[in-house]
C-alpha positions as MATLAB code, in Angstrom:
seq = 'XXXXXXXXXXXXXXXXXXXXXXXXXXXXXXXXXXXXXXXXXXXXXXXXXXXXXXXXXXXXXXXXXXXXXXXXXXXXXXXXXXXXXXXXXXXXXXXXXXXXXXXXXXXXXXXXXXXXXXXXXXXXXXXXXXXXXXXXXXXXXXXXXXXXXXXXXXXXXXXXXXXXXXXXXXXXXXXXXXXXXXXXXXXXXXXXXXXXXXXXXXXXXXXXXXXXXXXXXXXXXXXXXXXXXXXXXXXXXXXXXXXXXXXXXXXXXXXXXXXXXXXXXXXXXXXXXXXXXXXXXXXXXXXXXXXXXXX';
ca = [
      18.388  -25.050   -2.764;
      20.655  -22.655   -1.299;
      18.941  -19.664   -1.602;
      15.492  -19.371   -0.235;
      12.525  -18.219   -2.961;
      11.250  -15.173   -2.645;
       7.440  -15.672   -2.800;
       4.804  -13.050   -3.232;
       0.814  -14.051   -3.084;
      -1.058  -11.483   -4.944;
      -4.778  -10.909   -3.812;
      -7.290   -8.519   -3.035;
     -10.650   -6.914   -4.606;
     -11.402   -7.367   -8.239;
     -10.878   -4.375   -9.841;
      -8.371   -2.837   -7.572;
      -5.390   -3.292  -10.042;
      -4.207   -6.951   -9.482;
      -3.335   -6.562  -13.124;
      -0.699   -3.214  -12.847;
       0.702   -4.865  -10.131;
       1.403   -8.589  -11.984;
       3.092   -6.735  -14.126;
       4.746   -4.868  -12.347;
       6.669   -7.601  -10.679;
       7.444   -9.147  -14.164;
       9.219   -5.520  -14.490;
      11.162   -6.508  -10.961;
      12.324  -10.290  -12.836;
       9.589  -12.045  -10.867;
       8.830  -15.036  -12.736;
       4.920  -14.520  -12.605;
       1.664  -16.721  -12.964;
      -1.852  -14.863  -13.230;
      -5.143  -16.705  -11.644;
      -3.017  -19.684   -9.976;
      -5.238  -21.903   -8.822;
      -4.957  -21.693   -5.258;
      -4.956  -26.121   -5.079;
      -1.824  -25.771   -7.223;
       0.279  -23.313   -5.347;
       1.892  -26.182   -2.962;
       3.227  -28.199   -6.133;
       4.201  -25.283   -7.975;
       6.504  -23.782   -5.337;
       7.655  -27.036   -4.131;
       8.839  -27.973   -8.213;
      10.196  -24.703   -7.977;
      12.068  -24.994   -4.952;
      13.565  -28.176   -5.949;
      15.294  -26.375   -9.043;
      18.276  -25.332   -9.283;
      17.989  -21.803   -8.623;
      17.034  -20.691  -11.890;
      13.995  -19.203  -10.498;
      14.181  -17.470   -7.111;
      11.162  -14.599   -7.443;
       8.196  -15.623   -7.970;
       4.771  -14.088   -8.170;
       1.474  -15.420   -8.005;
      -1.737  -13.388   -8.614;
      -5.186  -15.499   -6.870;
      -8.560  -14.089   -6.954;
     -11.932  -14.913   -7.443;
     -11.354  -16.182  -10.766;
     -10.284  -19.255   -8.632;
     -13.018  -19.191   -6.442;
     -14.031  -22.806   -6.672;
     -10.833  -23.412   -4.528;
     -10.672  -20.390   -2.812;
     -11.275  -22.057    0.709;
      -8.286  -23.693    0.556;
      -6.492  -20.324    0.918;
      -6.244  -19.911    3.682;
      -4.663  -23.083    4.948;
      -2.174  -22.650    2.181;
      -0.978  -19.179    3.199;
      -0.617  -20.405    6.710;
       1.614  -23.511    5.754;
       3.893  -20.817    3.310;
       4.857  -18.665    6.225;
       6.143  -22.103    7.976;
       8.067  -23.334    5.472;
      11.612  -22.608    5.702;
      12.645  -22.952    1.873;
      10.457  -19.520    0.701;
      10.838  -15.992    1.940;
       6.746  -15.397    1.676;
       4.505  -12.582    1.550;
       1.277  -11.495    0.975;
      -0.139   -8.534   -0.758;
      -3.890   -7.469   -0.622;
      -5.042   -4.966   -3.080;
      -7.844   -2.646   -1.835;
     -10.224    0.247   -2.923;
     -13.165    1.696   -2.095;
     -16.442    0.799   -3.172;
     -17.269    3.833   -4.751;
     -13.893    3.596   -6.589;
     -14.543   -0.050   -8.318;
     -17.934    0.728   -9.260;
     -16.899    3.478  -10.968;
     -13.794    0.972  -12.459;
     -16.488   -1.245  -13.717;
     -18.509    1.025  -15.290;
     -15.845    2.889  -16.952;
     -14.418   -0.860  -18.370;
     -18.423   -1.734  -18.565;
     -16.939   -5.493  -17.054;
     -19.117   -7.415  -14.730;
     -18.333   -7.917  -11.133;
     -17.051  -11.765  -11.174;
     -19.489  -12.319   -7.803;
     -22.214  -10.114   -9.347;
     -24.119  -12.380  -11.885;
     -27.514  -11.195  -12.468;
     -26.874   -8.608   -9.053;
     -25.818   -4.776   -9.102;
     -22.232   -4.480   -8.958;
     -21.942   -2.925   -5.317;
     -23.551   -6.299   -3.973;
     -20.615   -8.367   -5.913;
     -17.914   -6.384   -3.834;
     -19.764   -6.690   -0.733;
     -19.620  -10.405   -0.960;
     -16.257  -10.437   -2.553;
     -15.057   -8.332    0.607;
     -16.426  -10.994    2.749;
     -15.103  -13.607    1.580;
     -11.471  -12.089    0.942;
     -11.608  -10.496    4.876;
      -9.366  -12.986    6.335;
      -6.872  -12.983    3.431;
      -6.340   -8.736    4.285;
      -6.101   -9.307    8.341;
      -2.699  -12.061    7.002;
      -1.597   -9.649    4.868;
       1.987   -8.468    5.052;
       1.350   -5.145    3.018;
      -2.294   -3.337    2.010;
      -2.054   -1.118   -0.898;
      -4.987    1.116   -1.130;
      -5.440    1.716   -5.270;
      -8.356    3.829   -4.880;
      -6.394    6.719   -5.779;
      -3.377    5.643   -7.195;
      -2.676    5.919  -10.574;
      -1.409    3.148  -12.464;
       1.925    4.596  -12.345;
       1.994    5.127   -8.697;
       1.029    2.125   -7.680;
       3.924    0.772  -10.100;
       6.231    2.826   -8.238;
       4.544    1.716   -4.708;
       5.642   -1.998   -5.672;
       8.867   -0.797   -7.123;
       9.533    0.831   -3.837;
       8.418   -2.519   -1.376;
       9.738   -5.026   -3.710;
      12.708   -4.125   -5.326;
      15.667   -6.203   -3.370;
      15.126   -8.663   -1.047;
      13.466   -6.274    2.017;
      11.844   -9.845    3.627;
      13.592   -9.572    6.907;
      14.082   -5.622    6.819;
      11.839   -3.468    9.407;
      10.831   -0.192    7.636;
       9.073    2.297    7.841;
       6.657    4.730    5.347;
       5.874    7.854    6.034;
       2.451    9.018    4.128;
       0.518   12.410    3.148;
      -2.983   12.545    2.285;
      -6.028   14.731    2.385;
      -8.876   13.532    4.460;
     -11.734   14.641    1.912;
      -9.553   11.805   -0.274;
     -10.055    9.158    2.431;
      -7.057    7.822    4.953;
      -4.838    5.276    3.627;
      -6.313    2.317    4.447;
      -2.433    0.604    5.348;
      -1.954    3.167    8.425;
      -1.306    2.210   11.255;
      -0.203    5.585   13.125;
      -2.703    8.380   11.332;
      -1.923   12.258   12.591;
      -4.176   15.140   11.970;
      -2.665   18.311   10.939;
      -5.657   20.386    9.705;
      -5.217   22.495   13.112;
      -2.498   24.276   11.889;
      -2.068   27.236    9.488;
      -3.192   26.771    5.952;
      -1.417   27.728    3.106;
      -4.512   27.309    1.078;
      -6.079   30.509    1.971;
      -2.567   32.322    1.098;
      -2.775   32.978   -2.720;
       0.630   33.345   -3.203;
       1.266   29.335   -1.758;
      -2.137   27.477   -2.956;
      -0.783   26.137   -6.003;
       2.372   25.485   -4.126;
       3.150   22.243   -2.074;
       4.704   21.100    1.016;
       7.149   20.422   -0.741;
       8.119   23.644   -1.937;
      10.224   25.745    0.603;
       7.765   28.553    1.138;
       5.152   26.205    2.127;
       7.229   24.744    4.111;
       8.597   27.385    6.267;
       4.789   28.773    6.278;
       3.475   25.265    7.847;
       6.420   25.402   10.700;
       7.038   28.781   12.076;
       4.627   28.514   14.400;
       3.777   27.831   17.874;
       1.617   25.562   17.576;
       3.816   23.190   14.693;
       6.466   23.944   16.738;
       5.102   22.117   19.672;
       3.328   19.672   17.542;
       6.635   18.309   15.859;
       8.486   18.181   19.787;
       5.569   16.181   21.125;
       4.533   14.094   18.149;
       8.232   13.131   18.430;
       8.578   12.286   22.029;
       5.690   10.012   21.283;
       7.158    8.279   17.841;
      10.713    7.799   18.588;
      10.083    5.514   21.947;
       7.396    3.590   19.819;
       9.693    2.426   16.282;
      12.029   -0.209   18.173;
       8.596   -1.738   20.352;
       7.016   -2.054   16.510;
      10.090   -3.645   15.148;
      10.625   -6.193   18.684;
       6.605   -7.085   18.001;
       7.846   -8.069   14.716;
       6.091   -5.872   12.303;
       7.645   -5.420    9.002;
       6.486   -2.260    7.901;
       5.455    0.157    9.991;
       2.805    3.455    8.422;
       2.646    6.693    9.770;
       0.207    8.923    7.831;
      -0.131   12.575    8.224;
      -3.313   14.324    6.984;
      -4.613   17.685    6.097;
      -7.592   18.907    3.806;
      -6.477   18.041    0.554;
      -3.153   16.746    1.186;
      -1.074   18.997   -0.369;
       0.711   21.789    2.240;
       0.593   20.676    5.983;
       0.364   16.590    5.632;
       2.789   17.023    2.814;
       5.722   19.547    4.950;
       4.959   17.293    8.181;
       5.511   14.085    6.714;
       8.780   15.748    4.845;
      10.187   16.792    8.379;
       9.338   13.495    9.896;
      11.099   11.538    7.176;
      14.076   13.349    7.422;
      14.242   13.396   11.065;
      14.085    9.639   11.041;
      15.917    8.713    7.912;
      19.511    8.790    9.560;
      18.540    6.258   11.888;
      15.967    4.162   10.159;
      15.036    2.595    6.727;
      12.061    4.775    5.878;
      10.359    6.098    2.702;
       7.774    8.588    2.119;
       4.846    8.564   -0.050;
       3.098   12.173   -0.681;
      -0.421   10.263   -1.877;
      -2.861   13.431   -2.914;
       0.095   16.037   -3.243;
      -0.641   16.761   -6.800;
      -4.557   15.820   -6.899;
      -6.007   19.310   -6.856;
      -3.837   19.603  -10.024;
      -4.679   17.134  -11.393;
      -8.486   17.717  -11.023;
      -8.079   21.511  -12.130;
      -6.324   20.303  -15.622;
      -8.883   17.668  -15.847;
     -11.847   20.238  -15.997;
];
């Protein structure tokens, strides 16, 4: 075969939208199977690979549906990243706990490792056993709260061309009483500067509005933040790329996530965009909105 198969592995915590993101792919011309059988994953890509080239996305979804075979896993995962015919990698859905009980009591499913058990003690083991499957990972998505949509356009964004071999990096906002992302691997804390919260005129605002904006920077203390946290960032994006890391996540963090992690991450974005392939992802910018029109 010419051209090598683009291979995704789709994994991660039941209940953490393995589903939306199956489908998701089919939406990207993946040819997709749901609940491979992790035994059969060897033969299938190898019958696929010896095709013609009629089929060159593929992706699988394995979870504990499969867990009869599940300890072959890891072994197979390992062996994928060696072989030279597939361009392989491996996504791990995650959420918190308190997010999938809440999933499975809104669905009023059972926890596949739960059986006769409360439905906390199913993800606890589940987490266990999936551990070393998350630490091989090549991206973490953390559904817990994502919306279907946006974690639709979070696999639309990663997967859409062939990004195997491309170094990138995502630049995040979130508010800390929302959790931090559990993908970052650079997190900064912004909730010492000004907040545009407290000024009615910009709390329904966001950061990315240019009023917050301007509020959030002219100051002293952003001023010096943004000269220092860049002195510090710059040096460090061509040692993550040389180690070989494939995406690379710098989260910025207020309160709620919507003014200073959201005009921070903006400036950051743009500063490294000309030089860099780098997104950004503004995680709880609309979630006080959200929760207002929900009451």
């Amino acid at each position: 075969m010419s051209e090598k198969l683009n291979l995704v592995i789709i994994t991660g915590l039941s209940g953490a939208g393995k589903t939306v993101a199956i489908q998701s792919f089919e939406d990207l011309g993946y040819f997709t199977v749901d609940n491979m059988p992790p035994n059969l994953i060897t033969k299938f890509v190898e019958l696929i690979a010896k095709d013609s080239g009629s089929i060159n996305k593929l992706a699988l979804v394995v979870d504990m549906r499969s867990r009869t075979f599940f300890d072959h896993v890891q072994e197979i995962v390992v062996n994928l990243v060696d072989d030279s015919r597939v361009n392989f990698r491996l996504l791990f859905l995650d959420a918190s706990d308190e997010e999938l009980v809440a999933r499975y009591k809104e669905t009023r499913r059972s926890h596949p490792l739960a059986q006769e058990e409360p439905t906390l003690s199913g993800i606890m083991r589940e987490r266990e056993i999936l551990d070393p499957f998350k630490g091989l990972a090549n991206y973490i998505i953390d559904t817990s709260y994502l919306s279907p949509r946006q974690l639709r356009g979070e696999i639309q964004r990663i997967f859409s061309g062939d990004q195997s071999n491309t170094y990138r990096i995502e630049v995040i906002s979130f508010g800390f009483k929302y959790g931090i992302p559990l993908d970052a691997d650079l997190v900064f804390d912004v909730r010492f500067l000004p907040n545009p919260y407290y000024n009615p005129e910009l709390r329904n605002l966001t950061g990315m509005d240019r009023a917050v904006y301007d509020y959030v920077m002219d100051n002293d203390a952003s001023k010096l933040f943004y000269i220092q946290l860049m002195n510090l960032i710059v040096p460090l994006l061509p040692a993550y790329e040389k180690e070989g890391k494939s995406v690379l996540t710098i989260a910025f963090g207020c309160t709620g996530g919507q003014h200073r992690s959201v005009a921070f991450a903006e400036r950051v974005y743009k500063a490294l965009k000309p030089d860099w392939h780098v997104n950004v992802f503004h995680r709880d910018k609309d979630k006080r909105k959200e929760t207002v029109n929900r009451s």
